[in-house]
N, C-alpha and C positions, 0 to 999 in steps of 0.2 A: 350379682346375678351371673355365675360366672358358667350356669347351662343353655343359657339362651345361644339361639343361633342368631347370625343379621337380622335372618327375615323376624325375628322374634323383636330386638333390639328394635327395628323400623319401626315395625309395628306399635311398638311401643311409643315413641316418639314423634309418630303420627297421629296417636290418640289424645296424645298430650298437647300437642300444637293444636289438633282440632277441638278440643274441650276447652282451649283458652281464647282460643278466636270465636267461636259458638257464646262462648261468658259473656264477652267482649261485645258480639254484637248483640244478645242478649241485653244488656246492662247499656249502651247505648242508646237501644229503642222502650227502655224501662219496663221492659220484661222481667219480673221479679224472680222466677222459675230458672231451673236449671235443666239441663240434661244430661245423661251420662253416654259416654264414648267408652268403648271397650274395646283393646287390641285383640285381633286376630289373626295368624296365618292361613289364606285360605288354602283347601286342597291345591293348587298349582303351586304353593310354595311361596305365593305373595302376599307381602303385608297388608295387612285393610282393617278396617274398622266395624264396628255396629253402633249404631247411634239409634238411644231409648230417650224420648221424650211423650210429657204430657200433650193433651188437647190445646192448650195455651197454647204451648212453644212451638206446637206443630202451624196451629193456626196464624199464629204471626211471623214465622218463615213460609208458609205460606201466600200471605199476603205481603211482603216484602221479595220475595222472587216474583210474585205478579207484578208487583209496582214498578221492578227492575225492568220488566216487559212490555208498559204500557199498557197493561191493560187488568180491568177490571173485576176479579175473583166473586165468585158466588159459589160458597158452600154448602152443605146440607148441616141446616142445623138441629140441634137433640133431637128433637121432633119430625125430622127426616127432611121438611119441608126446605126447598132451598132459600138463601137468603146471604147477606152481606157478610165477610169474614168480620169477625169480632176483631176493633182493636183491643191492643194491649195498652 
């Protein structure tokens, strides 16, 4: 990859660390789902990411950054109605 700039390289290497840590905590909380991480440079010229996940994997990093906070998550489910985040 011998056209890439840093901020390309970075970026790249931040996607890869964050799509193995995301598996990692995935596959820890037995989350069978994956999600995908994409390198970007943004307009300022700094590396970053995009991160594309399903419902699952949304709702159960969801619920685990609430759990992180003590306190109890209530989301809207299909049916609009609120209700308890789904374990995985």
């Amino acid at each position: 990859m011998p056209n890439l700039t840093d901020s390309d390289r970075q970026a790249l290497r931040l996607a890869d660390n964050l799509q193995k840590a995301v598996a990692q905590w995935l596959s820890y909380r037995g989350v069978d789902q994956s999600c995908t991480v994409s390198p970007f440079v943004d307009p300022t010229g700094q590396p970053a990411v995009l991160i594309k996940m399903n419902a699952h994997v949304a709702c159960a990093m969801i619920d685990s950054l609430q759990q992180q906070h003590g306190r109890v998550a209530e989301w809207p489910g299909p049916d609009g109605a609120p209700g308890p985040l789904p374990r995985p």
